[in-house]
C-alpha positions as CSV (number, residue, x, y, z in Angstrom):
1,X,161.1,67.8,141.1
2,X,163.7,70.4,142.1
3,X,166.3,68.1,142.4
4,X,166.2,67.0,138.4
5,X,165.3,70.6,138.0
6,X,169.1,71.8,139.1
7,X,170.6,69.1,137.5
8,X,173.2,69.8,134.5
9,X,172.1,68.9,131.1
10,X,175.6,66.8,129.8
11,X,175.9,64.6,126.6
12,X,177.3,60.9,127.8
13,X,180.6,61.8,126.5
14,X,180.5,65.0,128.3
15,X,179.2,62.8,131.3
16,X,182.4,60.1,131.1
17,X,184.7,62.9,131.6
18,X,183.5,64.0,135.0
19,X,184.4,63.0,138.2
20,X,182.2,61.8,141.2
21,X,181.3,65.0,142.9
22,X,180.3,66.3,138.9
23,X,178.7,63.5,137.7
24,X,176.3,64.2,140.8
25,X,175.2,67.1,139.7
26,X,175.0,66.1,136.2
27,X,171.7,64.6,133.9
28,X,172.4,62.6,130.9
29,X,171.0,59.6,129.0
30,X,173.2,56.9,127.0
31,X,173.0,56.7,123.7
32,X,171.6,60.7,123.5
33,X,174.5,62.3,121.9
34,X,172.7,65.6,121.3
35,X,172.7,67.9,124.0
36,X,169.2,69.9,122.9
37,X,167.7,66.4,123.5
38,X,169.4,65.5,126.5
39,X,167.5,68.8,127.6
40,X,164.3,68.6,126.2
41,X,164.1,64.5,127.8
42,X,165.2,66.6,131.2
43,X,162.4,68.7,130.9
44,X,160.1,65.8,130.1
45,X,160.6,64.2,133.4
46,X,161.0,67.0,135.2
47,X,157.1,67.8,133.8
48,X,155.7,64.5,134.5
49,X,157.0,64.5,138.0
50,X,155.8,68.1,138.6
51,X,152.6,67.3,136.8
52,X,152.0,63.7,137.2
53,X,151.8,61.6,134.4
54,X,152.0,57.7,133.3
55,X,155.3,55.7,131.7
56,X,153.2,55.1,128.4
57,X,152.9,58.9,127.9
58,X,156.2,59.5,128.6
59,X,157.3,56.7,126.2
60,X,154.6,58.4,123.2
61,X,157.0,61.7,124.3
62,X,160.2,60.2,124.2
63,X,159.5,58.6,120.8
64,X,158.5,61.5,119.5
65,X,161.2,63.8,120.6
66,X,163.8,61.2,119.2
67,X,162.3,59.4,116.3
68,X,162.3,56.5,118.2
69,X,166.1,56.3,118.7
70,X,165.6,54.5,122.0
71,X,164.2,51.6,122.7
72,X,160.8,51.4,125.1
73,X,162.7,49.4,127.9
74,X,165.6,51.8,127.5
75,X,162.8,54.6,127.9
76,X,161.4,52.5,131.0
77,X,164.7,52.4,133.0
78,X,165.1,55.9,132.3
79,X,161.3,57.0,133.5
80,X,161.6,54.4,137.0
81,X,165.1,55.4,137.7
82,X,164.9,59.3,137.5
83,X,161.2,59.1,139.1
84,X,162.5,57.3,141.9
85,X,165.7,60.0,142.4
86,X,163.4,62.3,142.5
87,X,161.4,60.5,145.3
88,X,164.0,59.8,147.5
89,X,166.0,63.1,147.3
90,X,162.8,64.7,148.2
91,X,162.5,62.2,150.8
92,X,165.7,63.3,152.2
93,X,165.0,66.6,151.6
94,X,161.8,66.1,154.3
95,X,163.8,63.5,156.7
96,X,166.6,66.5,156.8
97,X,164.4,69.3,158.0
98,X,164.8,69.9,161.5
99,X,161.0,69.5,162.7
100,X,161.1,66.3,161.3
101,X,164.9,64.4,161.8
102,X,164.5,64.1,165.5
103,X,161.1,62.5,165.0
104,X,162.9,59.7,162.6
105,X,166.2,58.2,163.5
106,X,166.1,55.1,162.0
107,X,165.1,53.6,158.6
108,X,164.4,50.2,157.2
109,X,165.6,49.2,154.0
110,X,164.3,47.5,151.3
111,X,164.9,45.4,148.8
112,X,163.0,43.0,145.9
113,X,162.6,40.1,146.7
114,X,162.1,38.3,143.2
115,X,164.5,36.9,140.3
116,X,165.8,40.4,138.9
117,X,167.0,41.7,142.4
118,X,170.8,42.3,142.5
119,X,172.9,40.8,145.4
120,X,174.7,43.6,146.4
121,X,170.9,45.3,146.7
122,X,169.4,42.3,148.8
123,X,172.6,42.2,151.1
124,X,171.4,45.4,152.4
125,X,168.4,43.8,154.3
126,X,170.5,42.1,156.7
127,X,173.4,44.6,156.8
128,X,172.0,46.8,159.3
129,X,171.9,47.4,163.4
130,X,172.2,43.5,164.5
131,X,171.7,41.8,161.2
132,X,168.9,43.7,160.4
133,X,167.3,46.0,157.4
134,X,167.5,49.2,160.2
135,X,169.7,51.2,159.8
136,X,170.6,55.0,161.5
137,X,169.3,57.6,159.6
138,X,172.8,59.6,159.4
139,X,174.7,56.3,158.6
140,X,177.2,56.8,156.1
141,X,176.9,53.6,154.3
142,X,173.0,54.1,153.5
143,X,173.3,57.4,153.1
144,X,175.6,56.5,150.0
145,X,173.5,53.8,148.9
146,X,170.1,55.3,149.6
147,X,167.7,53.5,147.1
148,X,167.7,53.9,144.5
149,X,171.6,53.9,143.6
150,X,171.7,51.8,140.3
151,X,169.4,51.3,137.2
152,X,166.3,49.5,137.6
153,X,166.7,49.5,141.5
154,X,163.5,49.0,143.3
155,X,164.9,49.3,146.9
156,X,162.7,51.5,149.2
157,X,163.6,53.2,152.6
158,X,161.0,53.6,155.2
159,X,161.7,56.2,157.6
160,X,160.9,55.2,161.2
161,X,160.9,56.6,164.5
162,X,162.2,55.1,167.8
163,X,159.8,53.3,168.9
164,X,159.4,51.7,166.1
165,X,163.4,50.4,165.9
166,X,162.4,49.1,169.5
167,X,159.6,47.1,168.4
168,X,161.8,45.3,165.6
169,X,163.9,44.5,168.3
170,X,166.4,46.9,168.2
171,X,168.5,47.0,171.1
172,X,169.6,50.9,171.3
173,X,166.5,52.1,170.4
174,X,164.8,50.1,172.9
175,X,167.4,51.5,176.2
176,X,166.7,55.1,174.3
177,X,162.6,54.1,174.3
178,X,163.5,53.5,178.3
């Protein structure tokens, strides 16, 4: 919950204008042009992730706040999207602590495997260490697309430790298991 927590409340016009690095560290929702609402959606989430809550009371909160101004699947992609940042940069946060990185080099990634999955999201499964979904840990390529890294996405890493690579055949992690 931190994470959305240290985000920066922007408008999506405010948002357009930034560059990678900003947009980052920026919050914003399309089609919210007022920046008080932009805010008080912000503090919405960041609630029902701190306090736990359900999509259809967010939605009765969202409409609300906004009249109604946006739609219930827009609320939807808005309420699995951020909840899911929030997962995996706390995720991160836990694989990055020191006690715990050694323990986990590897992950597996992810992907749906239904009609709605994107191509560029399922190619992921077999772009890993030998054709596989593993992947290392520090990897630049999944640490940029660490799930979820679009709208909708329902990609999930699972963190695993050596042995575990080995036993999926890996061949590194089985001369490391040796």
């Amino acid at each position: 919950s931190r994470w959305l927590a240290e985000k920066e409340a922007v408008t999506p016009g405010e948002f357009a204008m930034l560059d990678q690095d900003a947009r980052r560290a920026a919050f914003t929702i399309a089609r919210v042009n007022s920046l008080e609402s932009v805010k008080r959606i912000q503090d919405l989430l960041q609630e029902d992730i701190t306090q736990g809550g359900t999509l259809r009371d967010f939605q009765r909160r969202v409409a609300a706040e906004l009249e109604g101004a946006l739609s219930p699947a827009h609320v939807e992609t808005l309420y699995r999207t951020e909840n899911g940042k929030a997962m995996a940069a706390g995720m991160m946060a836990i694989l990055d602590d020191p006690f715990v990185s050694d323990e986990f080099p590897y992950v597996a990634y992810h992907a749906a495997h239904d009609s709605r999955v994107r191509q560029e999201h399922l190619a992921f499964v077999s772009l890993g260490i030998q054709g596989t979904n593993i992947y290392r840990r520090d990897d630049p390529v999944i640490q940029t697309f660490w799930p979820p890294w679009g709208y909708n996405c329902r990609c999930d890493i699972i963190a695993l430790q050596v042995e575990s690579a080995a036993e999926k055949g890996i061949k590194e992690a089985i001369e490391w298991v040796r």
